[in-house]
C-alpha positions in Angstrom: 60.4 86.9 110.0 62.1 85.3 107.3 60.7 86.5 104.7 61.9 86.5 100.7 63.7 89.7 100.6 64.2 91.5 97.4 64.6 95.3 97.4 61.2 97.9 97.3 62.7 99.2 94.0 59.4 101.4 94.1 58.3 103.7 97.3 56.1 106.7 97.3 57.5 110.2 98.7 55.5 112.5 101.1 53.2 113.7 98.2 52.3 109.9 97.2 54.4 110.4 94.2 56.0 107.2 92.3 60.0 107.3 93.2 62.0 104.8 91.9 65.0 103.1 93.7 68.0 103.4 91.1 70.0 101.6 93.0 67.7 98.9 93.7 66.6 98.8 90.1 70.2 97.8 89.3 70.7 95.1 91.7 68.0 93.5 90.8 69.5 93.3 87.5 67.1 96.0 85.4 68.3 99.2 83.4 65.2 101.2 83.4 61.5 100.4 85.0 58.5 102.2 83.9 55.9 102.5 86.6 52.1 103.0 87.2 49.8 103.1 90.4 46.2 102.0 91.5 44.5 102.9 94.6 42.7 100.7 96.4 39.1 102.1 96.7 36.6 100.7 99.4 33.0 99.9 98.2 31.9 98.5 101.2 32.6 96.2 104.1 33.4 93.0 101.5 34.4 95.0 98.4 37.2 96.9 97.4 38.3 98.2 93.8 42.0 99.3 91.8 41.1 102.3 90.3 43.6 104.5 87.9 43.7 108.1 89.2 43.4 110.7 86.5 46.6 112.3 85.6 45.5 115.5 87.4 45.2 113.8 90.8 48.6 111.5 90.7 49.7 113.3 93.7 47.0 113.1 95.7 47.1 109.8 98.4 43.4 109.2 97.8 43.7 106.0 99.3 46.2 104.8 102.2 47.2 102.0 99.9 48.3 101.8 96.3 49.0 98.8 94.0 52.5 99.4 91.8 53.1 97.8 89.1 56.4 98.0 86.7 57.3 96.9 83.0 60.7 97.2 82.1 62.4 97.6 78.5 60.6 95.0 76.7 57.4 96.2 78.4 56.8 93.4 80.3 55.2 93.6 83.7 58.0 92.5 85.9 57.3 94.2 89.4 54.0 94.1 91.4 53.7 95.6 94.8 51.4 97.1 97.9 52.5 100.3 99.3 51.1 102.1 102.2 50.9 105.3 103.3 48.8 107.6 105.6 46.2 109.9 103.2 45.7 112.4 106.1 45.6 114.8 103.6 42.2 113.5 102.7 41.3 113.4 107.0 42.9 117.4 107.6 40.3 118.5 104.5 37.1 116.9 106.5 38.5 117.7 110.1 40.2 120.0 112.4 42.6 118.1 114.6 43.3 119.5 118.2 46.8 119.3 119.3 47.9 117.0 121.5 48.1 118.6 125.2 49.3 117.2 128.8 45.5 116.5 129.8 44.5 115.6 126.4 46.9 112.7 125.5 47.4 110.9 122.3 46.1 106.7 122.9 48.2 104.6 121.4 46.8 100.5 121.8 49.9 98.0 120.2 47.6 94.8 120.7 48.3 90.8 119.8 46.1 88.2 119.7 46.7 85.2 121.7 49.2 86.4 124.2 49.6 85.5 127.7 51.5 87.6 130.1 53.9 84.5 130.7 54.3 84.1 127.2 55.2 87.5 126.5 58.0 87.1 129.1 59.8 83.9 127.4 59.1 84.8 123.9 58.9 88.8 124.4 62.3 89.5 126.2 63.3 92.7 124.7 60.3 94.0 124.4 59.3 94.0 127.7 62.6 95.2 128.8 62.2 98.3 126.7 58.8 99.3 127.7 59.4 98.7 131.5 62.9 100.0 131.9 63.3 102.9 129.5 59.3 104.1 129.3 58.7 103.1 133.0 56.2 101.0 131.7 53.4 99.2 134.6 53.1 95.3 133.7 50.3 94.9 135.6 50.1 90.9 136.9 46.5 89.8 137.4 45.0 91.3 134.2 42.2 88.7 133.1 40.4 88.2 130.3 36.2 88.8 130.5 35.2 86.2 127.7 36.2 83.3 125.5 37.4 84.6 122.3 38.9 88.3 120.4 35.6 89.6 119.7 33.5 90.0 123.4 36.8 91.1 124.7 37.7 93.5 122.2 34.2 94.8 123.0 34.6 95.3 126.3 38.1 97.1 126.3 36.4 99.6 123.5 32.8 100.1 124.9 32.9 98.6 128.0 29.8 96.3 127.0 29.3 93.4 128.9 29.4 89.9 126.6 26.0 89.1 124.9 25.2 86.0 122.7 27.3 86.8 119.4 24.0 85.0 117.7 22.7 89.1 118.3 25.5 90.5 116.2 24.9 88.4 113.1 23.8 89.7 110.1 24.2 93.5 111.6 26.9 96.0 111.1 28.1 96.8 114.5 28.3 101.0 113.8 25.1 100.9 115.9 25.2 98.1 118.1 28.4 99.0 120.0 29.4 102.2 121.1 33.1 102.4 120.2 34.5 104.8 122.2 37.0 105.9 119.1 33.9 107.9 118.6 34.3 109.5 120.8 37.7 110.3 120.5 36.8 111.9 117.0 34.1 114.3 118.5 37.2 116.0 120.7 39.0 116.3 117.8 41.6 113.5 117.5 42.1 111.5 114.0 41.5 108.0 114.9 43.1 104.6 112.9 42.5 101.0 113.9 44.5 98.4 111.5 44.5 94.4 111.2 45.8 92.6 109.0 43.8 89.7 108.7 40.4 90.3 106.9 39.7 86.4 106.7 38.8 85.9 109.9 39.5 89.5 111.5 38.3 90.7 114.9 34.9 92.1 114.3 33.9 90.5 110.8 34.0 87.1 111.6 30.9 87.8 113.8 29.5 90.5 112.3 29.1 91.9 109.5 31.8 94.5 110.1 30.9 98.3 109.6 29.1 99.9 107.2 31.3 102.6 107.0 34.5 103.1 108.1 34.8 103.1 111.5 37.8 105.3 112.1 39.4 108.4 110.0 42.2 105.6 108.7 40.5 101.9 108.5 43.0 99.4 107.3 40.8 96.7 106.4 40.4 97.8 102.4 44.5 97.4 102.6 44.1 93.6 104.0 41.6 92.4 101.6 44.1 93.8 99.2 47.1 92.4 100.2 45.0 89.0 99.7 43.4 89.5 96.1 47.1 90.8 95.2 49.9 88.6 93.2 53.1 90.5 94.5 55.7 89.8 92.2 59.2 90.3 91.1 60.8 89.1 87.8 64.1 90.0 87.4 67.6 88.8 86.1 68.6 88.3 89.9 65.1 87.5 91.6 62.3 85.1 91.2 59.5 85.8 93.4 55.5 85.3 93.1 53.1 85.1 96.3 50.9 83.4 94.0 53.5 80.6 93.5 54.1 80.4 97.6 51.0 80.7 98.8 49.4 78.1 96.3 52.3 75.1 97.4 52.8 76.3 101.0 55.9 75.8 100.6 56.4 76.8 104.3 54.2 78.3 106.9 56.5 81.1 107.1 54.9 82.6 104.6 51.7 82.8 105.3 53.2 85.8 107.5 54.6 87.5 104.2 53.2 89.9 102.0 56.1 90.1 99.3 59.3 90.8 101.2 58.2 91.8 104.1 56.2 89.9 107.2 52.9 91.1 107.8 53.5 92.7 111.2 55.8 94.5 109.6 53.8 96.2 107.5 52.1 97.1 110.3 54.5 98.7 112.1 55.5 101.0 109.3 51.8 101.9 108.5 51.4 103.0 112.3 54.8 105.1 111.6 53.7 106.9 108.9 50.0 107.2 111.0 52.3 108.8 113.6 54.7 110.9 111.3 51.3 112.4 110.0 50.1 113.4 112.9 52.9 114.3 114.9 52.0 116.4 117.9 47.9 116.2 116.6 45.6 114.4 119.2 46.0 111.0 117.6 43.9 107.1 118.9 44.8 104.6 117.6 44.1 100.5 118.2 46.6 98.5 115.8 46.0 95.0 116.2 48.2 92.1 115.0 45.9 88.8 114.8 47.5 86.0 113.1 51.0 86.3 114.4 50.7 84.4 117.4 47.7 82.8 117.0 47.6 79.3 115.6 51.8 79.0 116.8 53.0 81.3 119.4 56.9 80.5 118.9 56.3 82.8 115.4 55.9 85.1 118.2 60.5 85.6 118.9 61.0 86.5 115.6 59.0 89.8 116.1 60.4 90.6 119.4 63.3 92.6 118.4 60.8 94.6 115.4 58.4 95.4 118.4 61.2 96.6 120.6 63.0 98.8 117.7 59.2 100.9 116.8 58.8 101.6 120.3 62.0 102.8 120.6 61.9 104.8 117.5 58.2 106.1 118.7 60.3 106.9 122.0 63.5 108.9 120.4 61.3 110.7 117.6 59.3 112.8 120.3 55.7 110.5 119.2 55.8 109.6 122.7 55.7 112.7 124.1 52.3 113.0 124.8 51.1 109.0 124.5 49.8 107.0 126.9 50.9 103.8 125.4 49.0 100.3 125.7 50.5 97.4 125.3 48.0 94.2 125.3 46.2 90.8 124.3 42.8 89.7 124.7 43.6 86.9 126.5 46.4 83.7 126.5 46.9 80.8 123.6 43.6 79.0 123.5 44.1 76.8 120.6 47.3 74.8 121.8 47.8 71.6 123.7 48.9 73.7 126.7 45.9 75.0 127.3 45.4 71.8 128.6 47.5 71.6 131.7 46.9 73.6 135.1 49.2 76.3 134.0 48.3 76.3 131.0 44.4 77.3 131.6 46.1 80.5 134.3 47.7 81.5 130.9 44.8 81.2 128.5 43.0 83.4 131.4 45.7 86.2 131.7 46.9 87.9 128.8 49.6 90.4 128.7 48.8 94.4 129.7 51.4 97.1 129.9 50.8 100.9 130.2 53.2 103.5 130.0 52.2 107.5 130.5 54.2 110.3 129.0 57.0 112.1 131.3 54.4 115.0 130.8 51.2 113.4 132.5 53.9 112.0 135.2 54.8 115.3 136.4 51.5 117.0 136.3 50.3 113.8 138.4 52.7 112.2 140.4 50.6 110.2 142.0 49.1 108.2 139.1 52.8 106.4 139.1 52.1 104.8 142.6 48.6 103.8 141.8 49.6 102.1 138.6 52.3 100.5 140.3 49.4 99.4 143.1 47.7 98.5 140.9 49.5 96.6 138.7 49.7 94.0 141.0 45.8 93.4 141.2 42.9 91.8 139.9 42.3 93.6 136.7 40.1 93.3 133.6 39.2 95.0 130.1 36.7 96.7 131.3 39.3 98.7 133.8 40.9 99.5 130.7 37.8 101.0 129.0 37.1 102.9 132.2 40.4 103.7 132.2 40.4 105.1 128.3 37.5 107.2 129.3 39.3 108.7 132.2 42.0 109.8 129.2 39.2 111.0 126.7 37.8 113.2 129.5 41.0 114.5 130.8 40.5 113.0 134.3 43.4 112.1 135.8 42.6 112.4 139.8 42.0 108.4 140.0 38.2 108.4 141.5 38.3 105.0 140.5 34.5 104.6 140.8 32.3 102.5 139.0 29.3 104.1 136.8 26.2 103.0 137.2 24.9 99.9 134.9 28.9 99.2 134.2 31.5 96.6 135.3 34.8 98.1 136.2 36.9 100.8 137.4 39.4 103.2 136.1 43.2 101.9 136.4 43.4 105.6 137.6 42.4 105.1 140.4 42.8 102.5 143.5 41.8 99.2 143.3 40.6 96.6 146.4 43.3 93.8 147.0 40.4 92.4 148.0 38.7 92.6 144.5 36.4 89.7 143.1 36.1 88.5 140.2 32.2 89.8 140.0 33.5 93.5 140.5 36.0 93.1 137.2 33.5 91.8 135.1 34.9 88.5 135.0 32.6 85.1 134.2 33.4 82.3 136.5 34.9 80.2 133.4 37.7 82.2 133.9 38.5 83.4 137.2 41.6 83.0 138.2 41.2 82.8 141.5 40.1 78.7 141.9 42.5 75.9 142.9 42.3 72.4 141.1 42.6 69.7 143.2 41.9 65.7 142.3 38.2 64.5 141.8 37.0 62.7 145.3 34.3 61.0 142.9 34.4 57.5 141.2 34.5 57.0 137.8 30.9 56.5 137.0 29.9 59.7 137.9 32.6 61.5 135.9 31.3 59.9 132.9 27.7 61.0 133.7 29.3 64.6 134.2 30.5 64.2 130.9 27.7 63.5 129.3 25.4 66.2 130.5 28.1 68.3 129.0 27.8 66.2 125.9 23.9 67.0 126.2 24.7 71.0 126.4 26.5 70.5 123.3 23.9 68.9 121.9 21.1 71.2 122.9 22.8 74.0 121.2 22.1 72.5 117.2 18.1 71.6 118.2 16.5 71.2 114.7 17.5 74.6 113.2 21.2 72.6 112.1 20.2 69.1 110.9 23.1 69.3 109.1 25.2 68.5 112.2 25.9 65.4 113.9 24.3 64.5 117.3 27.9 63.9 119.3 28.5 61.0 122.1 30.6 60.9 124.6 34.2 59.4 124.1 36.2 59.4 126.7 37.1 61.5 130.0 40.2 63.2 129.1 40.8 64.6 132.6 39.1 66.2 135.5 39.7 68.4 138.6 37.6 69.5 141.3 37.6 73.3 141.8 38.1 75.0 145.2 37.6 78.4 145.5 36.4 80.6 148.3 33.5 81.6 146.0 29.5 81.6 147.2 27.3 81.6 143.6 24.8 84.7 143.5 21.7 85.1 142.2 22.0 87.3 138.5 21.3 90.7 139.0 20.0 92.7 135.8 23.4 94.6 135.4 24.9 90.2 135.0 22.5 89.0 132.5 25.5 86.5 130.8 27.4 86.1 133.7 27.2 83.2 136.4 29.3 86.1 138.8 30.9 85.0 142.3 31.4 86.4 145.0 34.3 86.1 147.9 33.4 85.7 151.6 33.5 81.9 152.9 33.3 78.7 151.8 30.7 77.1 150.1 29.9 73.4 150.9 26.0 72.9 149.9 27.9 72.2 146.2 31.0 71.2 144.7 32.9 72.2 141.5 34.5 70.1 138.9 36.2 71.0 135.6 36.3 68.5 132.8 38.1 67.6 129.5 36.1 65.4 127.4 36.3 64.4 123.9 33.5 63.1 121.5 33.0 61.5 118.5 32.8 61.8 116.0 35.6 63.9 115.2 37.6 63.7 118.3 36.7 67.1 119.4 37.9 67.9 123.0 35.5 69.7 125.4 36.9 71.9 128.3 34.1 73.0 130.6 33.3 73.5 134.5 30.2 71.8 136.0 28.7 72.4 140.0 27.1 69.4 141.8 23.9 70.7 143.9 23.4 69.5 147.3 20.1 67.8 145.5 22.3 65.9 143.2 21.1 68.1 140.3 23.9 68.5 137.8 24.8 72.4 136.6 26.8 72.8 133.7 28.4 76.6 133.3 27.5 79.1 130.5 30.3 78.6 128.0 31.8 75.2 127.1 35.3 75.8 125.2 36.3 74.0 122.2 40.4 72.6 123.6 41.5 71.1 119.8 41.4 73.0 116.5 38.5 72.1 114.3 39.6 72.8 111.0 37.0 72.0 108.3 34.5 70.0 110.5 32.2 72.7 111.0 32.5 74.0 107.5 28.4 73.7 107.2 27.9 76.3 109.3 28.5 79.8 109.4 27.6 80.9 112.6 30.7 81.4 114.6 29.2 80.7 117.6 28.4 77.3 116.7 32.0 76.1 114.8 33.4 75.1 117.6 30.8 72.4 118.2 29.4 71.2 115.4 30.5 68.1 113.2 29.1 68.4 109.6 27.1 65.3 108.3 29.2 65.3 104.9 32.7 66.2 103.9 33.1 69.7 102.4 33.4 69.6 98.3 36.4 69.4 96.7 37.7 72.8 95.4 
């Protein structure tokens, strides 16, 4: 990422101690820097603070992030920036960490937003070399996604909860309402981190209302708000730097990646290092998760490929991989870009990427979990496997039952999976099978256009009176359609499917038909992508979730229920800032 780069003339050592660069001081044109540090203090979900340790505690991490700032001869403040660093001294005091052992595995989860498996292969290259060829990595080809966006995903892969109406969520911290299974992972003694770097719009908040305390022993989100309320700065003979200055004229959407001199993910990476360095050999889980990187662009996505490639390979050669199983993932394709448009481009917004590798010591204990993997890497596969699959790991069972519990979608990637599998048994909603065939409509034009405006009437439906303050939306054109073939027969919701519309796979059905439709409205020009069945009876069906196919910007800035931005087009323009 090209980011400005101008040296770290500050760091802090092993003991969180202020060490100056000398060198670095002097190429940036300074003779002498004087130095101070603030931790960044959490007061909640939405608050943080920069407090002044007390000279008795200035080598004490308190924090896993510190704010430096630097004056130099004249006194004036010419230096301000971030640092991060593991405070596991503040974790060992509060917990015993178990070591890591052959049936008690460290989890490692490296996930990305936005990223399809086919993506991953063009713009992903070295990466994916690496992890298949020197960790014997499983790429396994039919993995789907469950649900639309990051969150219900995210929530299946971690608690293996089926998708509910994210209308439930808001207004409620989610340490109650999901059962994470990091948890879990904490009660057997492992020190447990989850990091993202976006706290605008991050994975869990822009739902919720987050956690009410930290969910994990090392919680990054404190860090992110930080990096956004912080002016990093450098004022020097030789450099001339403010994120103030950048970020106010955008002067390129390169930085919006930065923090300082350095890209976002690549902060990242080095906080997981020093996570890892920490802990090494201690029973470690950990779910770092990079979410504006390839989100709103993905070709952002190359310039990190050789930085994603170089930590696995330094996780590799520096023994952290030992006893990892390593998880490599997305919750699901690009969903915000014109491809997802296109035929192949919906097979991609279904399928994101999901590697696993196991440590050479789990390989030898249990040769045979190599072949299943590699069996089943080439079948229908879900985020709730994975879940199942993480269990499997926290309870040391490695035998590959591959069962499903009772009340639960899924089964362990441990064990054998069905070639024949359906959709229904993975968990995954009929939007986004990936099993159907588009084909051209056999019906005139007419009819499309009554099609499209039952969906138009869904959309509609979902606002009632509660949001006068958006616009009833009309149909404006047809954008495209497809009829869908599938060997599918709809079945009646069972109480374990509340949500889901599940199908399942033994002949043809011919009492209906399938179509899938692009549609666009006005006002705003918003573009509809949603799948409609056509009853024997003529009666018109449209499926659960209609997704939103064209970014919406500010439209819905009247609203603040993320379920409903995607659909709804204020009655006035925001107010000027």
């Amino acid at each position: 990422m090209p980011c400005n780069r101008f040296p770290d003339v500050v760091s802090l050592d092993s003991k969180s101690r202020i060490q100056t660069n000398i060198s670095a001081i002097k190429e940036a044109g300074w003779q002498h820097l004087t130095c101070e540090r603030e931790i960044i203090q959490r007061l909640n979900e939405e608050n943080i603070a920069f407090i002044s340790p007390s000279p008795d505690k200035l080598s004490i991490a308190l924090s896993d992030c510190s704010k430096i700032s630097c004056r130099d001869e004249s006194s004036s403040l010419v230096y301000q920036q971030l640092v991060f660093h593991t405070d596991s001294e503040r974790v060992l005091k509060s917990k015993t960490i178990k070591d890591e052992a052959t049936d008690s595995p460290s989890v490692l989860i490296f996930g990305i937003d936005s990223v399809s498996q086919l993506t991953a292969k063009r713009l992903l290259p070295n990466t994916l070399n690496y992890l298949e060829r020197s960790l014997g990595a499983h790429l396994f080809q039919g993995y789907t996604k469950v649900a639309e966006n990051t969150f219900p995903n995210l929530v299946a892969l971690l608690s293996g909860q089926k998708e509910n109406l994210e209308a439930l969520f808001h207004g409620k911290y989610l340490d109650n309402v999901v059962p994470f299974i990091w948890r879990n992972f904490s009660d057997k003694g492992y020190v447990t981190m989850y990091a993202e770097e976006q706290p605008v719009s991050p994975s869990f908040n822009a739902v919720s209302k987050g956690f009410r305390t930290p969910p994990t022993d090392h919680y990054f989100r404190p860090c992110a708000m930080a990096m956004d309320n912080t002016n990093t700065f450098i004022q020097s003979p030789k450099y001339q730097y403010s994120s103030k200055f950048y970020n106010k004229i955008l002067l390129s959407k390169q930085f919006m990646f930065c923090h300082g001199n350095k890209a976002k993910h690549e902060i990242h990476i080095n906080y997981l290092k020093s996570f890892l360095k920490s802990y090494k050999n201690k029973r470690k889980f950990s779910l770092t998760w990079i979410a504006a990187l390839a989100h709103d662009d993905l070709n952002y996505l190359r310039l990190a490929d050789d930085q994603f490639r170089d930590f696995f390979e330094w996780s590799n050669k520096n023994g952290h991989l030992n006893n990892t199983i390593l998880i490599f993932l997305s919750d699901h394709g690009s969903n915000l870009n014109e491809i997802r448009n296109t035929v192949i481009g919906r097979v991609e917004e279904r399928m994101p990427i999901f590697v696993i590798a196991l440590p050479p010591s789990l390989k030898n204990k249990y040769p045979n979990l190599e072949k299943i993997l590699r069996q089943n890497a080439e079948r229908l596969t879900s985020h709730f496997d994975t879940y199942h699959t993480i269990v499997d790991i926290l309870q040391g069972t490695f035998t590959g039952s591959g069962g499903t519990k009772s009340g639960q979608v899924g089964r362990s990637l441990f064990g054998a999976i069905s070639p024949d599998r359906t959709c229904e048994d993975a968990g995954i909603r009929r939007e986004y099978c990936p099993c159907h065939k588009y084909v051209p409509v056999d019906v005139p034009q007419d009819k499309l256009i009554i099609f499209g405006q039952k969906i138009v009437k869904n959309i509609n439906a979902k606002f009632n009176t509660e949001y006068p303050q958006c616009k009833q939306l009309s149909l404006h054109k047809v954008e495209n359609s497809q009829k869908v073939e599938s060997n599918f027969i709809p079945m009646h919701e069972s109480t374990h499917f509340t949500w889901y519309s599940l199908w399942h796979s033994k002949s043809t059905h011919l009492a209906s038909k399938q179509y899938r439709m692009l549609i666009s409205t006005i006002p705003g020009l918003a573009q509809f992508d949603s799948s409609l069945t056509e009853h024997s009876d003529g009666s018109i069906e449209v499926w659960d979730h209609i997704s939103r196919a064209n970014r919406y910007g500010n439209q819905s800035h009247c609203v603040q229920a993320s379920e409903l931005k995607p659909y709804c087009f204020c009655s006035r323009n925001p107010s000027p800032s």
